[in-house]
Each structure stands twice: as structure tokens, then as C-alpha cells.
C-alpha positions as CSV (number, residue, x, y, z in Angstrom):
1,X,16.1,-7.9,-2.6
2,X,14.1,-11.3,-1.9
3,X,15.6,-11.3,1.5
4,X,14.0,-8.0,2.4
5,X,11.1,-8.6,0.9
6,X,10.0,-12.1,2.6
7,X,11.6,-10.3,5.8
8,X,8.7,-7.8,5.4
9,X,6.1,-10.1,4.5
10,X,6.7,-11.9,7.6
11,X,6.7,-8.1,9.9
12,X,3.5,-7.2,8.1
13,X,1.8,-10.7,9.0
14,X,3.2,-10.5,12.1
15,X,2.1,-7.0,12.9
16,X,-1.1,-7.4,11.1
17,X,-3.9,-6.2,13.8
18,X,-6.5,-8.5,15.0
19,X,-10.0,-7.4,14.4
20,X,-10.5,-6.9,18.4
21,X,-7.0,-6.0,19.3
22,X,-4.1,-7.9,20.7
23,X,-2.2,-11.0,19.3
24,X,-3.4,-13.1,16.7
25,X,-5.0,-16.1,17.6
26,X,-7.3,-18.6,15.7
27,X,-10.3,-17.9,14.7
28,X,-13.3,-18.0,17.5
29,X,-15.4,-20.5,16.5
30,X,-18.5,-18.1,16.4
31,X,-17.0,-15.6,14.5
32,X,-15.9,-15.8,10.3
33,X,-12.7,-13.6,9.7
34,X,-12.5,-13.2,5.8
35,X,-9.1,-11.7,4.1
36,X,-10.3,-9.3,1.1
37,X,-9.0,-6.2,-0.4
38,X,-11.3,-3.4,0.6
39,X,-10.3,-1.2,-2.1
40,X,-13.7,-1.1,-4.6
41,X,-15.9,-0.4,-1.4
42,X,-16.6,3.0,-1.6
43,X,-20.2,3.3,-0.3
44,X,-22.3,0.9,1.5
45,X,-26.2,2.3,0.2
46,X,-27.7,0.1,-2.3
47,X,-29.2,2.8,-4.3
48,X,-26.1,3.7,-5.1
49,X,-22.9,1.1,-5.0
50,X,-22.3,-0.8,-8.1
51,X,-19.0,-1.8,-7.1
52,X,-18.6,-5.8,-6.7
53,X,-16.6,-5.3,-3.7
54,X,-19.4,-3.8,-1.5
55,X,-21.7,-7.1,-2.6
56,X,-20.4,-9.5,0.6
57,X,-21.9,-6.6,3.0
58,X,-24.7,-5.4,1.3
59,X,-26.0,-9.0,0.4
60,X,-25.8,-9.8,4.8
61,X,-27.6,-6.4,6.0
62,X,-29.6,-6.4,3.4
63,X,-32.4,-8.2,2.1
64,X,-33.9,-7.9,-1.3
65,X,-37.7,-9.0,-2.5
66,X,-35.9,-11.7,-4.0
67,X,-32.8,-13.8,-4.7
68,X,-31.0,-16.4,-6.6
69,X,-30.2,-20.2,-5.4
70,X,-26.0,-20.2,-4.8
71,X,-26.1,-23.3,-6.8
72,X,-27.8,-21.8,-9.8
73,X,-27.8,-18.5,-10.7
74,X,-30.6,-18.9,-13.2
75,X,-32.9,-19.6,-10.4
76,X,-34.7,-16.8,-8.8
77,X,-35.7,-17.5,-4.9
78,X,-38.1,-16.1,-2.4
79,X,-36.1,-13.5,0.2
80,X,-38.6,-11.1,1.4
81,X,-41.4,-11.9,-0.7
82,X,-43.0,-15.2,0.3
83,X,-43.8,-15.4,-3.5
84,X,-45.0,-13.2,-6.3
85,X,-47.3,-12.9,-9.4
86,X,-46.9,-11.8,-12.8
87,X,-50.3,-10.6,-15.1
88,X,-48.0,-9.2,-18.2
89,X,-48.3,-5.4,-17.1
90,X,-47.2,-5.5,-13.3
91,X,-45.4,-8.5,-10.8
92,X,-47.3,-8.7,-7.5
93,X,-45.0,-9.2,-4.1
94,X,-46.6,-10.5,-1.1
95,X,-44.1,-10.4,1.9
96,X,-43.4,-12.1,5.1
97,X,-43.9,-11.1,8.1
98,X,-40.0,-9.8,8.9
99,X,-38.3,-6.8,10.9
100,X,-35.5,-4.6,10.7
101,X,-32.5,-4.5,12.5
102,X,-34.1,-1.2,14.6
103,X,-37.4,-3.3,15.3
104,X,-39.5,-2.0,12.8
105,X,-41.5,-3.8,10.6
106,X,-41.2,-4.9,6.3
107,X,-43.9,-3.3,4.7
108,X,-44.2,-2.7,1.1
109,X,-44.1,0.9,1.5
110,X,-40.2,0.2,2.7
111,X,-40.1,-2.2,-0.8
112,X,-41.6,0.9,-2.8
113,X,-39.9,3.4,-1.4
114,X,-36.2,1.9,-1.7
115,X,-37.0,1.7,-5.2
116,X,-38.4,5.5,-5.4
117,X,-35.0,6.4,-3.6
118,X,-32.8,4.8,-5.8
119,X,-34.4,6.2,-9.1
120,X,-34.6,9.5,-7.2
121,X,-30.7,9.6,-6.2
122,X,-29.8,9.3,-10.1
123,X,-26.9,8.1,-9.3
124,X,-25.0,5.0,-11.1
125,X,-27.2,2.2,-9.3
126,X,-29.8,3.8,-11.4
127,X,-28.5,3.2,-14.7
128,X,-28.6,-0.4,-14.3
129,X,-32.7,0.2,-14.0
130,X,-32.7,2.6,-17.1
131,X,-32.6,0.2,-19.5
132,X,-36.0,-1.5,-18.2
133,X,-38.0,1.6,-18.9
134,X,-37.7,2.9,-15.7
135,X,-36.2,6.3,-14.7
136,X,-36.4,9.7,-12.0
137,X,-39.4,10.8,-13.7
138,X,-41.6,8.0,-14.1
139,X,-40.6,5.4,-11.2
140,X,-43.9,6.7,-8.5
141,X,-46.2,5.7,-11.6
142,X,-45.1,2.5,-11.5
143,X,-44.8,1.7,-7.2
144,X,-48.4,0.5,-5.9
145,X,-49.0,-0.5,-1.9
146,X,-51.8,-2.6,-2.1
147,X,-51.5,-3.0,1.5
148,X,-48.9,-3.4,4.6
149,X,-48.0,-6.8,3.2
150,X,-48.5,-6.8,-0.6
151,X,-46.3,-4.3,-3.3
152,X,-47.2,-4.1,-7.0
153,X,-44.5,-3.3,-9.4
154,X,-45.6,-2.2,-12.6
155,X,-43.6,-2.8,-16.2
156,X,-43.2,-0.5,-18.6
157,X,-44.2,-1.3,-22.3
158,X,-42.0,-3.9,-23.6
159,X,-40.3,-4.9,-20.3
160,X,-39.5,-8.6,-19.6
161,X,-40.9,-9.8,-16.0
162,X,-38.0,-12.0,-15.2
163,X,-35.4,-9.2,-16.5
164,X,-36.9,-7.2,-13.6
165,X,-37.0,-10.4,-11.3
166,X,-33.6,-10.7,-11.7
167,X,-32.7,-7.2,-11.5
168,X,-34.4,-7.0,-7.8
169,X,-32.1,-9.8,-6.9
170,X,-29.5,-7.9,-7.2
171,X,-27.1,-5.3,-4.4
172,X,-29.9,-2.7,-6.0
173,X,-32.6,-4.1,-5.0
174,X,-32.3,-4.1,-1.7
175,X,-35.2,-2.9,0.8
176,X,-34.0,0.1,3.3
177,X,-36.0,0.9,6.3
178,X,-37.8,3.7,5.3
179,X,-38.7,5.2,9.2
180,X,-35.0,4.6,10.3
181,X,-33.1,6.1,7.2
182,X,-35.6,9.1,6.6
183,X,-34.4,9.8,10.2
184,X,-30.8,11.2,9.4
185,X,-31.8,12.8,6.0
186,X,-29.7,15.8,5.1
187,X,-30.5,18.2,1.8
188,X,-33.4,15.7,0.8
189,X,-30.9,12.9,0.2
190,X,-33.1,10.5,1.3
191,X,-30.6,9.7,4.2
192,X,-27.6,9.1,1.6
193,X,-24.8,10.5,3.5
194,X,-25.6,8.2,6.5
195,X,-26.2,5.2,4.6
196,X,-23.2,5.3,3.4
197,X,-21.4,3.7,6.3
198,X,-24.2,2.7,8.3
199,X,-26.9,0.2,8.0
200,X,-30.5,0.4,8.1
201,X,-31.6,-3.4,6.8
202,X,-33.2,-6.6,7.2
203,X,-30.3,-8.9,6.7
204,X,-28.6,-11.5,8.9
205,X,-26.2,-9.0,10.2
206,X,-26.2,-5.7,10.9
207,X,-23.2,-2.8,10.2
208,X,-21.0,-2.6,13.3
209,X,-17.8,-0.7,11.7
210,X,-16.4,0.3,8.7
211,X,-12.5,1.7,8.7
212,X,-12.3,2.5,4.7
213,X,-9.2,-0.1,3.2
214,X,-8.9,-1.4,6.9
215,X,-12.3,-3.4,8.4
216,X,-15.7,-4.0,8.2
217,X,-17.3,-5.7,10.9
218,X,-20.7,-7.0,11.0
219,X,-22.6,-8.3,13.8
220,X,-25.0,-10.8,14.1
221,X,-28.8,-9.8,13.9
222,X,-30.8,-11.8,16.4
223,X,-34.3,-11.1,15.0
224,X,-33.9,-11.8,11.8
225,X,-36.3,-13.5,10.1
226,X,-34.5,-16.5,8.9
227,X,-33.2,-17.4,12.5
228,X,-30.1,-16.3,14.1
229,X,-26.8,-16.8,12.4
230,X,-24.4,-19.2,13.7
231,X,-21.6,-16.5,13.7
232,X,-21.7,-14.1,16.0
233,X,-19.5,-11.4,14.1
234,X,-17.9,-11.5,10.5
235,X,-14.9,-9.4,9.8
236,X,-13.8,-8.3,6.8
237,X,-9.8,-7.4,7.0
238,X,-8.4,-5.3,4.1
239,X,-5.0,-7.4,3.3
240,X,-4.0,-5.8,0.0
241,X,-0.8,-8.4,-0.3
242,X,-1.5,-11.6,-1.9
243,X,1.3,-13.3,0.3
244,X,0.1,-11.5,3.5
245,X,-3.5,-13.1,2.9
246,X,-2.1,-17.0,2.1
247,X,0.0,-16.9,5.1
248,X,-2.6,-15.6,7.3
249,X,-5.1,-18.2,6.3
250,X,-2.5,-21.0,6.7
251,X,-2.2,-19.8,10.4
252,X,-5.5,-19.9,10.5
253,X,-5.7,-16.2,11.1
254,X,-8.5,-15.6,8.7
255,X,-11.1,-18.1,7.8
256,X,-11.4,-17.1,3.8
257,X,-9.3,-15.3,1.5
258,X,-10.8,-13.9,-1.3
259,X,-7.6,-11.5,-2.8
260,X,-4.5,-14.1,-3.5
261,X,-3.2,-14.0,-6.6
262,X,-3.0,-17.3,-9.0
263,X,0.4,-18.6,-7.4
264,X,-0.9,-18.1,-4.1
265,X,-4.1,-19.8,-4.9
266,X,-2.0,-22.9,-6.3
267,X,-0.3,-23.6,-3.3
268,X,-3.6,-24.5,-1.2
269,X,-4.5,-26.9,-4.7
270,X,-5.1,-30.5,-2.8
271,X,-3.6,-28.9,0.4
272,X,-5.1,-30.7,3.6
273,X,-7.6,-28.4,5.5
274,X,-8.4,-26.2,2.7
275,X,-10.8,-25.7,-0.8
276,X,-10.5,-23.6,-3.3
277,X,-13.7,-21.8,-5.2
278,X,-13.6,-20.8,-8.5
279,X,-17.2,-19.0,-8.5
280,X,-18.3,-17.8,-12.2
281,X,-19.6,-14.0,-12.2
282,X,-21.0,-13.6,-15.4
283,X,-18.8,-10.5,-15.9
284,X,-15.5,-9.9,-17.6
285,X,-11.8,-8.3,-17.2
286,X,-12.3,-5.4,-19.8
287,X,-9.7,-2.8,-21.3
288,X,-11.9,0.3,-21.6
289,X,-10.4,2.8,-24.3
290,X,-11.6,5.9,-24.6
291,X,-12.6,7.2,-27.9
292,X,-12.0,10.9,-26.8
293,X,-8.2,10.0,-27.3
294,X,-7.3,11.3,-31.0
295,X,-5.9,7.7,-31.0
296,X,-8.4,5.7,-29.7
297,X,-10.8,7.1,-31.5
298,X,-9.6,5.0,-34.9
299,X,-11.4,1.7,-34.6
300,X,-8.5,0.3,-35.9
301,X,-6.1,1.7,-33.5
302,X,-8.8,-0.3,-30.9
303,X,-8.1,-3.4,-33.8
304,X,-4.8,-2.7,-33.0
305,X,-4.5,-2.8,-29.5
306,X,-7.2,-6.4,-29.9
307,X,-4.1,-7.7,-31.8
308,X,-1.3,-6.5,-29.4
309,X,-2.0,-8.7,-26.4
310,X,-0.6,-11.4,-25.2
311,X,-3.7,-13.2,-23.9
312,X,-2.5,-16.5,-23.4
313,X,0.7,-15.1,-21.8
314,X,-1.2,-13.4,-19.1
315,X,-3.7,-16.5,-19.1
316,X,-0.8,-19.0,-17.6
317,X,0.9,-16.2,-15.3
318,X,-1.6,-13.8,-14.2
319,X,-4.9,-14.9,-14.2
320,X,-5.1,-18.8,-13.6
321,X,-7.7,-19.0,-11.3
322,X,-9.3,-15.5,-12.1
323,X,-10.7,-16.0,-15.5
324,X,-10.5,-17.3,-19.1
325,X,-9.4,-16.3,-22.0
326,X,-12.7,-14.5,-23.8
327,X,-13.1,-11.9,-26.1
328,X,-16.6,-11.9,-27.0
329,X,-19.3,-9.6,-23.9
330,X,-20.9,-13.3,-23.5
331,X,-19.5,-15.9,-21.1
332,X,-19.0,-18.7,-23.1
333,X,-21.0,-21.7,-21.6
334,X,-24.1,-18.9,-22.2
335,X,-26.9,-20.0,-24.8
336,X,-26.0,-18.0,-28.2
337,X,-22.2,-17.4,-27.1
338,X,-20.0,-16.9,-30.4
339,X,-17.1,-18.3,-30.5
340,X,-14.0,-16.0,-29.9
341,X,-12.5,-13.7,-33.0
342,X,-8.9,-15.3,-31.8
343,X,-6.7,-12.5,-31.2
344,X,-3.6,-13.3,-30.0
345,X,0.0,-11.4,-29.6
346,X,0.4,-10.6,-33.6
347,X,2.9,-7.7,-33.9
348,X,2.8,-7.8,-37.7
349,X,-0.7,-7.3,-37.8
350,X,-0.9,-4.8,-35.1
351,X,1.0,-2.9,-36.6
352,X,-0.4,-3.0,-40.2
353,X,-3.2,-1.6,-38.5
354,X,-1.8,1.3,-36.6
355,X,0.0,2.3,-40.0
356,X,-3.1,2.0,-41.3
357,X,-4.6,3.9,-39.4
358,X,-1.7,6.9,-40.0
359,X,0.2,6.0,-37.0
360,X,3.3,4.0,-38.2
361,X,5.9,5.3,-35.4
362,X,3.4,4.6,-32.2
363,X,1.9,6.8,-29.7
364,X,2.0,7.6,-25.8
365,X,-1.3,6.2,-23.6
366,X,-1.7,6.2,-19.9
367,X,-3.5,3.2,-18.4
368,X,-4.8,3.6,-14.7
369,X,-5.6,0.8,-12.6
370,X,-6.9,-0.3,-8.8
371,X,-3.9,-1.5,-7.1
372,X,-5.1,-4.7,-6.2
373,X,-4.8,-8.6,-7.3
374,X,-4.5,-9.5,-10.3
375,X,-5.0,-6.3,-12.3
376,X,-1.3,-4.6,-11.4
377,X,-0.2,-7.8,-12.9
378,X,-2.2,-7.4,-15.8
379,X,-1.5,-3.7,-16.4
380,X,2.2,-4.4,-16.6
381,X,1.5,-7.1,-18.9
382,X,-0.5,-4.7,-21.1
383,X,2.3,-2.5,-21.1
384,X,5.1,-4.9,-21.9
385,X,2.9,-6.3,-25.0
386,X,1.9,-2.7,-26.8
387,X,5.3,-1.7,-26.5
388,X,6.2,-4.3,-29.2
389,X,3.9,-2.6,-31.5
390,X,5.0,1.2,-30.7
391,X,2.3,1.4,-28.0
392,X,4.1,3.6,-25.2
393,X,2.2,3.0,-21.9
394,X,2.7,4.5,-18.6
395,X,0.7,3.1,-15.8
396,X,-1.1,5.0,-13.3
397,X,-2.5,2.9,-9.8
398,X,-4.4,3.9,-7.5
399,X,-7.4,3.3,-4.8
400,X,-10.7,2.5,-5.8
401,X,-11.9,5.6,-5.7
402,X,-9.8,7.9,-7.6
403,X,-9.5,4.7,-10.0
404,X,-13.5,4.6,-10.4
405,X,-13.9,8.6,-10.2
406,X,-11.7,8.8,-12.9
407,X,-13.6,6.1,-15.4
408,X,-17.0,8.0,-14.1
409,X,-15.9,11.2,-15.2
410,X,-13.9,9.9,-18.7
411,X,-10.5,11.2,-17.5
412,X,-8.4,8.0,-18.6
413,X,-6.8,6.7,-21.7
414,X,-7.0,2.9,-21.0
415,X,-8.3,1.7,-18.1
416,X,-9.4,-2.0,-16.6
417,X,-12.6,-1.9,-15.3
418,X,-15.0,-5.6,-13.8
419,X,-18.3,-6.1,-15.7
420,X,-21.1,-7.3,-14.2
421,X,-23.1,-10.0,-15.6
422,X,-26.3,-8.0,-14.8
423,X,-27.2,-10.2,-12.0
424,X,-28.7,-12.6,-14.3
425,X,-27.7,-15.6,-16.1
426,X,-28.5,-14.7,-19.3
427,X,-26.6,-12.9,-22.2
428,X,-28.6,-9.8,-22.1
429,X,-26.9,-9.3,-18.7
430,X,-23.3,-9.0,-20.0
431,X,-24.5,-7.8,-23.4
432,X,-26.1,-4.6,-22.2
433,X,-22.5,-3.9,-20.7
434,X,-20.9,-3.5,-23.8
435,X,-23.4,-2.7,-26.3
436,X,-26.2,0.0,-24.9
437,X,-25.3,3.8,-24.8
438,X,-28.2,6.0,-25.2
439,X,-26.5,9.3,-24.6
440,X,-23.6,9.6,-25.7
441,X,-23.4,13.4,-25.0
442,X,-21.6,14.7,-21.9
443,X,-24.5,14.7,-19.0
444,X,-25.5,10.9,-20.8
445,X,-25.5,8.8,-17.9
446,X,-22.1,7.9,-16.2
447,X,-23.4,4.8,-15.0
448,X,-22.6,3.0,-18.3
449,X,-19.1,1.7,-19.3
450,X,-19.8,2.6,-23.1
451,X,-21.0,6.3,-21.8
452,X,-17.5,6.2,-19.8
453,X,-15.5,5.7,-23.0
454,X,-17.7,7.8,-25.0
455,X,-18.2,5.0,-27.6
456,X,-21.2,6.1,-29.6
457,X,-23.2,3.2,-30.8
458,X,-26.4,4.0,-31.8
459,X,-27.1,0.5,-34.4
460,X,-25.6,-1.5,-31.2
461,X,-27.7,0.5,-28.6
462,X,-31.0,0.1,-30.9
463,X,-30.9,-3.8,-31.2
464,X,-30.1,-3.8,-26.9
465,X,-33.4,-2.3,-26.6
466,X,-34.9,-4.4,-29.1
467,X,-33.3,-8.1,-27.5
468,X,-34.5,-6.8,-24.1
469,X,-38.1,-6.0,-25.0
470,X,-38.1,-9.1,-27.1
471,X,-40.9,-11.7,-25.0
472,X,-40.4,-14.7,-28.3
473,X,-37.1,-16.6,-27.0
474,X,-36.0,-17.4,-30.4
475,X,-36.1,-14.3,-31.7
476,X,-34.4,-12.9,-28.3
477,X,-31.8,-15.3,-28.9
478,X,-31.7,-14.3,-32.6
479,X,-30.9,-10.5,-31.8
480,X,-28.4,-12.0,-29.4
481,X,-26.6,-13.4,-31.9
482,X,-26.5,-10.5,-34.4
483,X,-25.7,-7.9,-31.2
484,X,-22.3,-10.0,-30.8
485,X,-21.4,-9.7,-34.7
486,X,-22.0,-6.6,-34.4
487,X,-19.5,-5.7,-31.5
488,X,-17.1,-7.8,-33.0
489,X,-16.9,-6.0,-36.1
490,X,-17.2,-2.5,-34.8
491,X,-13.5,-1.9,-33.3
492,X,-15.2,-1.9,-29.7
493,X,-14.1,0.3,-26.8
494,X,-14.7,-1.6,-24.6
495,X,-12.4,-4.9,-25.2
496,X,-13.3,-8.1,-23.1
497,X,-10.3,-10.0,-22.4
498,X,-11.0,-12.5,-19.6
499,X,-14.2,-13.8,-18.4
500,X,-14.3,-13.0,-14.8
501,X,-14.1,-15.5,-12.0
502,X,-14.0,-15.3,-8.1
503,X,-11.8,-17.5,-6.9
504,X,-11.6,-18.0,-2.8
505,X,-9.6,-20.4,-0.3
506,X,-12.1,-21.4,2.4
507,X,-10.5,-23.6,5.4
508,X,-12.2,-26.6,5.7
509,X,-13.9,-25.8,9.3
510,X,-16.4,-23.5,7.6
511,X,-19.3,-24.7,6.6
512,X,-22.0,-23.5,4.2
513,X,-19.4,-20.9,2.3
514,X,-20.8,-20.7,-1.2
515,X,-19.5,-18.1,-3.3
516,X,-22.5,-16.2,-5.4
517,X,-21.0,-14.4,-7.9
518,X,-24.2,-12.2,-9.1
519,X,-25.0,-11.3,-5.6
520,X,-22.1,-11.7,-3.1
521,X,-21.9,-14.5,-0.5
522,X,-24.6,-14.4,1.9
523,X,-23.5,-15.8,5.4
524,X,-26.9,-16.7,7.6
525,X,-26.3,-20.3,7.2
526,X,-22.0,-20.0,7.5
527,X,-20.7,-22.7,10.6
528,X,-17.7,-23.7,11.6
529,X,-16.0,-26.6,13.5
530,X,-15.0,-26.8,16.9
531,X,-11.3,-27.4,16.6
């Protein structure tokens, strides 16, 4: 069986298509090939992927008003806007003078109106706006042009400038040509459908191809702004299997791989010609549980299942690289971070509480997953360790999109969804995750994981909104402190397990690679040695 299966590793790498046909070769020198698995991009318009996949294209067609450094995610940058203001009811942008990809000119009616759209659309890019006080019906009172070159953004009551700062930083807050994508509108989708796999930014590159869970090419956009990228093209090649990826970048095949799985990502460790990344994201490896399951719906069947893990287990042979052991919705080096409630793999215990909670003999679950690196891994681990407590789980895979349609509409059991960190450094970012669903009733907003597992949580939901309006950093900090207590003590739905890390292997000709885990990589200044 190991036979076969390295003899098809090596087929598959050697079969594996170049991105412009033919045999492989090494990399051109002007062009960054980067191994990935395509399988969470399911829509390239910013006003309405979430999905952390779709972040390394959006973030290079794309520009948003702002950014943060790569070296420091707590520090927000100029992109678009040359600089801003803030009077405590509004933030004032005044932008550069920059085109788009078709030739037109930035103007802040582009800024306002890619904000209009995505409130408009509704969809789940939206919901991560909601909770700043802005929504559908209320967005146009808050987007001013003062003029070609200078956009107002107003704040709702209570709303925190820098929350909203950091917010634009984000895939979301990217500004769409408003002439070119008006253009191929269809059913006043405010030109959804095409932006979906085409491109209509400001960025460094501009959309060339997309072959869903095959390639994304980008090409090189010689008027933007910043200067003209050293790379000519960057290609993004979907390469599902961990080993497929490592050999391919030892080749020197691809320039980056960003899938491999922890072993794979231990053999380039102090190998010549290679370094490894291990870029912090601010989000988490969850296990969603969904409380419309007669099960689930017993917090301590959730207490349970918090008990019936073998964390440390899947710490040492899944994860490695990928994350840390964390089971509290703040990343641990964060301000106000509690310190972990210590589950580990206690079958006793878990099981206590599933008799206590009138299910002594166990009970049947399906957990579905994206089949990608390392959460197969993880799902069979999950499997293997409630079965010791009467837990019976059958695991469904599948692409992103069935995987992500299903959380979306609640059709799962258990599922392993990737929080965000809210694109900000700050513990309101993951917090709001786990802790803020204001409709809990079926047309509640989809966009929220806690609306996904229909965990009700009004006390939880009430001090969010409270922490986020909060300007007094110690009391902010204080409500911080009393949310996490809080979430700990409630049974939660939504159980952190890992805090999330990107790891990525990155041959040692390129230059300038710096993994940005709130935003995706951007790739203007990305060089490479002659070899």
C-alpha cells in the first residue's frame, strides 16, 4: 500500500500541469508560482467573500482606504487614503491621486459606493459591518463625497473610530471601480455575478484567470500607483496533497507553499534554500456544534464533548505548525487573555457529564469538514477521541462550498469552521466571533458563526455591544474580561480548540514574502533572485 501510494505521488507531481503548459521547469524569475489549496475560494467580490482563502487575491487587485504594516498588525497604514481624520462623529479620507486597472480614476464616490454595495448585497461580508451600527437601511446616511478626492465616513452612536479603521483594512473594505463594475450589472446586483471571477480594482495585479480548485492567475498592473511589481505574473496552483506541494517546491516548481501539513513543514526546518513562516491570524480552529441537535442542545453534552478531546494529542501530530493549543475566543499573547479552562482527554468526566445530561449509552453525530490540510486530520482525530466516551461520529468531507453552504444554512451536527480575528489586533476581534448573536431566529443573519449554530446568547451578545461601544480602555478591557468568563461558563457552541496559525515554506530566492495573516499577503514589493 505505501508502494502505490509514493508511486502516485510521484505520477501526480510528475503530471502536475504547469501554469502555461508544457513541462515543468523552474520558476521564471519574474513570475511567483505559489502552491495553495483552492478549496475556500468561492467568490472573488469583496462585498461578499469572507473566506480566508480568497484574501491572497483580493488583497493584490484590490486596494482598500487603508491597511495594516505586515510587521504589526496593530498598526494601521495609508493604502488609498494619503491619511485621514477623526472629529468623534465621522473619519475623514483624503485619497491619492491613483487609477484602476481599466484607466479610470479613485474617487471617493468609488470609496462610498463599495461600501453602499456591500451593505446593499446583505450578504455575509455584511455581517462583519453589522455590529458597528451600520446596516442596508442606514449605510447612504452615513457615505459623504466631499469632493473627487476627499470621502467622509460617518459613525454611528457609540462606534469606536479605530474599530472602523481596522475594519476597512480588511478583504471588505476594498474599493471597486464603480464605472467598470456598474457596467455588467444584471438584476440590480450591483455587478455581483461578474465580480465574482473578474476583477475590477486598484491593486498591483489585476485578475487574469480563475479555474475554480485548479488556478488563479494574476497579472501584473503597470499603472498602479505604487509602481510596477517586480513579478510579472503570480500563479496560484490548487495542490490539495500536502506531499504533492513539498516535492514541488523542493524542485523548485513552485516558489511558496502554503497547504503542507506539519510533517511536511518539518522537513524544510534548517533545510538550505528554504524558510518557514509561522504567521499568527488572530483567529482559531473551532468545533461548531449545533444546538438544534436534541443533543447538542444540553450545555453539558457541549461540556462533554470540551472534555472528550485529546488536545494535546492532535497538538504533537496534526497541528504543529498550524496552531496552539487554546480554548479560550482570545489569542493568548492578546491584552486581557484568560488563561485556558484545561480541558484535556478525561473520559471519566465526559462521561459523568453525558449521563448527566440523560445520555449514559452515547449518541450518533455527523461532523462535516473541507477536505483540505490539516482539518481531515483533525476530524479523524475528533472522531477517534468521542468514541471513547460513546460519542459515535461519522465524518462527512467535502469542497469548500458545500462544506460552507452547509454551516450557512445550519445543516450540520459538528462542523470545523476558521475564525477570523476581525482584522484587528485586539480581543474584540475574535471575541465578537464567539460571543454576539443578535437574531437568533431563522432569517437572523447567516453571516455569524453563533447564528450558524443557533446558540442563543442574549447576556453574551448584550456585553459585545457594550465592549465595542466602550471609548474608556479600562473599562473596555474590563468587559473583556467578564465576556470570556462568561463563555467559559456557558457550555459554548462554538468550542475554540487551536489558535490559528499560517504557516508557509518560502524558497529563499524570494524576496519581500511576508505572510499578513489579517489581510492576506500582498505581493507589490515580492523579488526574486536570478539563479
Amino acid at each position: 500500500m505505501g508502494r502505490w501510494r509514493n508511486g502516485l505521488l510521484a505520477l501526480a507531481v510528475a503530471l502536475a500541469p504547469a501554469w502555461g503548459g508544457g513541462a515543468e521547469a523552474k520558476t521564471p524569475v519574474d513570475q511567483l508560482v505559489i502552491g495553495a489549496s483552492l478549496a475556500q475560494v468561492l467568490s472573488l467580490d469583496p462585498g461578499q467573500a469572507t473566506e480566508s482563502g480568497s484574501w491572497i487575491i483580493t488583497s493584490n487587485i484590490y486596494d482598500r482606504l487603508v491597511s495594516t504594516d505586515p510587521n504589526d498588525a496593530t498598526k494601521l497604514v495609508p493604502q488609498l487614503a494619503e491619511s485621514w481624520d477623526i472629529d468623534g462623529k465621522s473619519i475623514t479620507f483624503h485619497l491619492r491621486d491613483a487609477k484602476f486597472a481599466s484607466g479610470n480614476p479613485v474617487t471617493a464616490e468609488d470609496a462610498a459606493w463599495s461600501l453602499r454595495r456591500m451593505m446593499k448585497l446583505n450578504q455575509a461580508a455584511a455581517s462583519l459591518w453589522k455590529p458597528y451600527g451600520y446596516d442596508e437601511k442606514n449605510i447612504d446616511d452615513f457615505l459623504q463625497v466631499v469632493d473627487p478626492k476627499t470621502f467622509r465616513l460617518g459613525l454611528p452612536e457609540g462606534t469606536i473610530a479605530e474599530f472602523v479603521l481596522f475594519a476597512l483594512s480588511g478583504n471588505n473594505g476594498a474599493v471597486i471601480d464603480k464605472t467598470e463594475a456598474t457596467k455588467h450589472e444584471a438584476n440590480n446586483d450591483f455587478g455581483n455575478a461578474w465580480l465574482r471571477a473578474n476583477s475590477a480594482g486598484s491593486g498591483p495585479f489585476v485578475l487574469k484567470r480563475w479555474s475554480p480548485n485548479e488556478i488563479i492567475l494574476m497579472d501584473r498592473n503597470d499603472a498602479f500607483w505604487g509602481g510596477a511589481p517586480a513579478m510579472k505574473r503570480v500563479v496560484l496552483r490548487h495542490v490539495a496533497e500536502s506531499q504533492v506541494q513539498r516535492l514541488l517546491l523542493e524542485r523548485g516548481d513552485i516558489d511558496v507553499a502554503t497547504a503542507l501539513a506539519a510533517s511536511d513543514i518539518a522537513a524544510f526546518d534548517g533545510k538550505a534554500g528554504f524558510v518557514t513562516q509561522r504567521v499568527p491570524t488572530g483567529g482559531f480552529y473551532v468545533l461548531a456544534m449545533n444546538t438544534q441537535n436534541q443533543y447538542l442542545a444540553n450545555p453539558d453534552v457541549r461540556r462533554a464533548i470540551a472534555w472528550g478531546l485529546d488536545y494535546a494529542g492532535m497538538q504533537k501530530t496534526i497541528m504543529g505548525p498550524y496552531g496552539r493549543v487554546r480554548q479560550v475566543p482570545v489569542p493568548e499573547n492578546y491584552p486581557t487573555a484568560l488563561p485556558d479552562p484545561g480541558y484535556t482527554l478525561d473520559v471519566a468526566k465526559a462521561k459523568e457529564l453525558l449521563a448527566k445530561a440523560g445520555f449514559p449509552d452515547g449518541f450518533p453525530l455527523v461532523l462535516k469538514t473541507i477536505a483540505e490540510t490539516p482539518r481531515v486530520d483533525l476530524a479523524t482525530a475528533i472522531q477517534a477521541s468521542l468514541a471513547q466516551i460513546g460519542i459515535k461520529v461519522s465524518i462527512e468531507q467535502g469542497n469548500g462550498s458545500q462544506i460552507i453552504a452547509a454551516h450557512r444554512a445550519r445543516e450540520f451536527d459538528l462542523l470545523m469552521p476558521l475564525t477570523g480575528g476581525g482584522n484587528m489586533a485586539d480581543p474584540i476581534g475574535s471575541l465578537q466571533n464567539f460571543t454576539y448573536n443578535p437574531d437568533n431566529s431563522p432569517n437572523g443573519n447567516s453571516g455569524y458563526f453563533t447564528w450558524r449554530s443557533a446558540w442563543d446568547i442574549p447576556e453574551l451578545t448584550k456585553l459585545t455591544v457594550q465592549a465595542r461601544g466602550e471609548p474608556d480602555r479600562a473599562k473596555r478591557e474590563a468587559l473583556y474580561t467578564e465576556i470570556q468568563k462568561q463563555f467559559l461558563a456557558s457550555g459554548p457552541a462554538i468550542l475554540p480548540m487551536f489558535e490559528r496559525f499560517s504557516p508557509v515554506v518560502v524558497s529563499a530566492n524570494v524576496e519581500n514574502f511576508v505572510g499578513q495573516g489579517f489581510r492576506g499577503v500582498r505581493l507589490d514589493s515580492v523579488k526574486k533572485k536570478a539563479e
